[in-house]
LOVOTI-709320 format. One line per 3 residues: number of its first residue (from 0); their letters; for each residue y, x, z of N, C-alpha, C. Coordinates in Angstrom, 3 decimals, m for minus. Each point is the difference from the previous one (the first is absolute). Example, Ala and Ser with C-alpha at 12.3 -4.5 7.8 and 13.67 -1.06 7.14 Angstrom:
<recs>
0) as) m5.690:13.190:7.800:1.190:m0.890:0.000:1.200:0.900:0.000; 1.050:m0.350:m0.720:1.190:0.820:0.060:1.090:m0.770:0.730
</recs>
This chain:
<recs>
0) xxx) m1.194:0.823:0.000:1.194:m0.823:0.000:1.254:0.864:0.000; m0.254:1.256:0.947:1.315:0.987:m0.093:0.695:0.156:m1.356; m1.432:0.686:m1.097:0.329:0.662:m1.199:0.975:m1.502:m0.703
3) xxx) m0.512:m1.292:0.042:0.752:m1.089:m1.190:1.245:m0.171:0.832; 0.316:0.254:1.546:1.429:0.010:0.241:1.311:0.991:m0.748; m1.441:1.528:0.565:1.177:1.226:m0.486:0.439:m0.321:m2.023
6) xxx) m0.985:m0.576:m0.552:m0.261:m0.030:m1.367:1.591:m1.121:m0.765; m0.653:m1.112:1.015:1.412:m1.070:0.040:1.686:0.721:0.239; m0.323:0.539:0.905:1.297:0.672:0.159:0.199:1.376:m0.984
9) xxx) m0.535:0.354:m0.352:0.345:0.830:m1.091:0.254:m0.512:m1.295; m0.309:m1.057:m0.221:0.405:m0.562:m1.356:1.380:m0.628:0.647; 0.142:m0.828:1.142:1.065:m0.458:m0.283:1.330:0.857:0.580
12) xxx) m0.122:1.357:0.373:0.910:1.357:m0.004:0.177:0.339:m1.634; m0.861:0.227:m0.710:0.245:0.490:m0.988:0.624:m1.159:m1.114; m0.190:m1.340:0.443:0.704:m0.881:m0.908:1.244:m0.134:0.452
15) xxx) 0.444:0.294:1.304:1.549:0.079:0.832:0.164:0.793:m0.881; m0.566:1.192:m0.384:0.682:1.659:m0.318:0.726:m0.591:m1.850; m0.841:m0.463:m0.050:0.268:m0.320:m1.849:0.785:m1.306:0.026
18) xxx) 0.112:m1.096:0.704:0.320:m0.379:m0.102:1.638:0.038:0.787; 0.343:1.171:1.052:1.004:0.381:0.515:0.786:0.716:m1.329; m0.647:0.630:m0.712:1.155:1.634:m0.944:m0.004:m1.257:m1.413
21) xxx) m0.597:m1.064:m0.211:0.319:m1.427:m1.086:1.486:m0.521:0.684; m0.315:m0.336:0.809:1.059:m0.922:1.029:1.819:1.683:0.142; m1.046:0.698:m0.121:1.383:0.888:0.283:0.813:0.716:m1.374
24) xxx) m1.042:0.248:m0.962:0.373:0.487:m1.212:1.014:m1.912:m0.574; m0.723:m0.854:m0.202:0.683:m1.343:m0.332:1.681:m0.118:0.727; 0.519:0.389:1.326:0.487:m0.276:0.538:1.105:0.919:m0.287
27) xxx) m0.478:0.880:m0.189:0.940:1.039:m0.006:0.408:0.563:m1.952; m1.069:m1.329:m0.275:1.180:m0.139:m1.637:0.604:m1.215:0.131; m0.224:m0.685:0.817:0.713:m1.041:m0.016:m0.145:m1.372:m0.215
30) xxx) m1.805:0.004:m0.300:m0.615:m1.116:m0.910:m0.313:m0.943:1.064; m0.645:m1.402:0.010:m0.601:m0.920:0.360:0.349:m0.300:1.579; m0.395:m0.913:0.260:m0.014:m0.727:1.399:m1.126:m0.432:1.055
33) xxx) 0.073:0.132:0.627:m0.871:m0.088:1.552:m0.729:m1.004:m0.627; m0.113:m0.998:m0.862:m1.357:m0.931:m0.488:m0.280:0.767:m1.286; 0.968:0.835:m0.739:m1.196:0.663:m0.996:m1.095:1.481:0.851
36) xxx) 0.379:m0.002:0.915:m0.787:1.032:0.719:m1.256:m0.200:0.615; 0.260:m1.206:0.627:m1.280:m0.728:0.628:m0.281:m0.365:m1.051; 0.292:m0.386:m1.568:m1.295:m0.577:m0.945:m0.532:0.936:m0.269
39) xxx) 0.634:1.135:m0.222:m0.728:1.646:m0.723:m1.053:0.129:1.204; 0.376:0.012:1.096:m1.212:0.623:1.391:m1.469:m0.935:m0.817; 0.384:m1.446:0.078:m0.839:m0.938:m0.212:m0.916:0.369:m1.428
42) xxx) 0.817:0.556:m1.476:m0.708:0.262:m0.297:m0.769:1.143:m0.389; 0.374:0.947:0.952:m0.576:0.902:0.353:m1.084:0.192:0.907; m0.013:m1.071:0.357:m1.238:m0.060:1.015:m1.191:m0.792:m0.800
45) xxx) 0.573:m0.886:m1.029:m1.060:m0.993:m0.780:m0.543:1.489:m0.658; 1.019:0.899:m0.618:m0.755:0.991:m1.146:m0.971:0.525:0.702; 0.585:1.048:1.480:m1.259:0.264:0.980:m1.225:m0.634:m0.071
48) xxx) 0.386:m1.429:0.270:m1.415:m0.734:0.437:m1.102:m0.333:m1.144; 0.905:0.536:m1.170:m1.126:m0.685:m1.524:m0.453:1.425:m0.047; 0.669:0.887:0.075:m0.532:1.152:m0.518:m1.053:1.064:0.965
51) xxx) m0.027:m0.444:1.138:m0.452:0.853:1.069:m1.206:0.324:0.209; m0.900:m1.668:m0.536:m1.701:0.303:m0.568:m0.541:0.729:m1.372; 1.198:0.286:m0.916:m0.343:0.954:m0.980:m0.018:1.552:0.615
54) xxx) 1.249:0.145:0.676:m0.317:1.077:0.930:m0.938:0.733:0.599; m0.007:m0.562:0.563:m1.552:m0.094:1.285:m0.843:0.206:m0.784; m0.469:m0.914:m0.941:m1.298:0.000:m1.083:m0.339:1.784:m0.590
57) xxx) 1.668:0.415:m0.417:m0.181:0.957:m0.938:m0.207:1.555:1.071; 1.112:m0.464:1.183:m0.654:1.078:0.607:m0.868:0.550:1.004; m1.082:m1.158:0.263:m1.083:0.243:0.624:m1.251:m0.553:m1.442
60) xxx) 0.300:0.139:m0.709:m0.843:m0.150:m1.039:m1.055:m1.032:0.085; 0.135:m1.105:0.211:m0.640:m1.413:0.347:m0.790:m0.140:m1.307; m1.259:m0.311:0.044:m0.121:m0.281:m0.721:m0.768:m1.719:0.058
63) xxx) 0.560:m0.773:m0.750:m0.672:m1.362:m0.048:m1.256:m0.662:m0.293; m1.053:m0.097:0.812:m0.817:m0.909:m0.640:m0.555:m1.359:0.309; m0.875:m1.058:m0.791:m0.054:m1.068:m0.496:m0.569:m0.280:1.213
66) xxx) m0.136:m0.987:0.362:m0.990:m1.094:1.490:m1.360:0.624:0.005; m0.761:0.047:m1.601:m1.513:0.195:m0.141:0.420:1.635:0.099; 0.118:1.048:m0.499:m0.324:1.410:0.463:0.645:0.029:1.126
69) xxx) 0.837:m0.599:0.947:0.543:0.534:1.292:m1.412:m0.378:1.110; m0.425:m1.021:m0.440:m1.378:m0.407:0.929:m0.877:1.083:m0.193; m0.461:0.469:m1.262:m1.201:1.047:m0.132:0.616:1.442:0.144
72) xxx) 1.328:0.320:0.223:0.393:1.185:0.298:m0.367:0.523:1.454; 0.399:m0.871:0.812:m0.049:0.283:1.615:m1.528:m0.291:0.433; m0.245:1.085:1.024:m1.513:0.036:0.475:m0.340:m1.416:1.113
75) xxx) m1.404:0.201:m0.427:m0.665:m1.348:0.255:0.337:m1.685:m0.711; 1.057:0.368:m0.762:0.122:m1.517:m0.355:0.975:m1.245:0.505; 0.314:1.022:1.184:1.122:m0.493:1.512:1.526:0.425:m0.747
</recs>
């Protein structure tokens, strides 16, 4: 349970971090407003959330299989 706390909080430090130098580079040209900021967070978090199982997939090298070989892969049948 420790590791998915420390894990949680590291994503959402590092989305402060990117989403702090967005919020500061924008501001300091001069662009948008306190509701275009919270929509960018928002969809920045949708892109996160679509893209995060391609991630994962590619870099623990997952590989997928069907209902029938996942049963005859694992020992005993269990």
């Amino acid at each position: 349970m420790w590791l998915q706390t420390r894990m949680f909080l590291l994503v959402a430090v590092l989305f402060g971090i990117l989403y702090g130098v967005i919020t500061g580079i924008g501001t300091w040209m001069g662009a948008g407003s306190a509701a275009f900021y919270i929509i960018l967070a928002f969809v920045f978090l949708g892109i996160q959330y679509l893209i995060s199982p391609a991630i994962v997939g590619r870099i623990m090298k997952i590989r997928w299989v069907s209902e029938k070989r996942g049963a005859r892969a694992t020992p005993n049948g269990s």
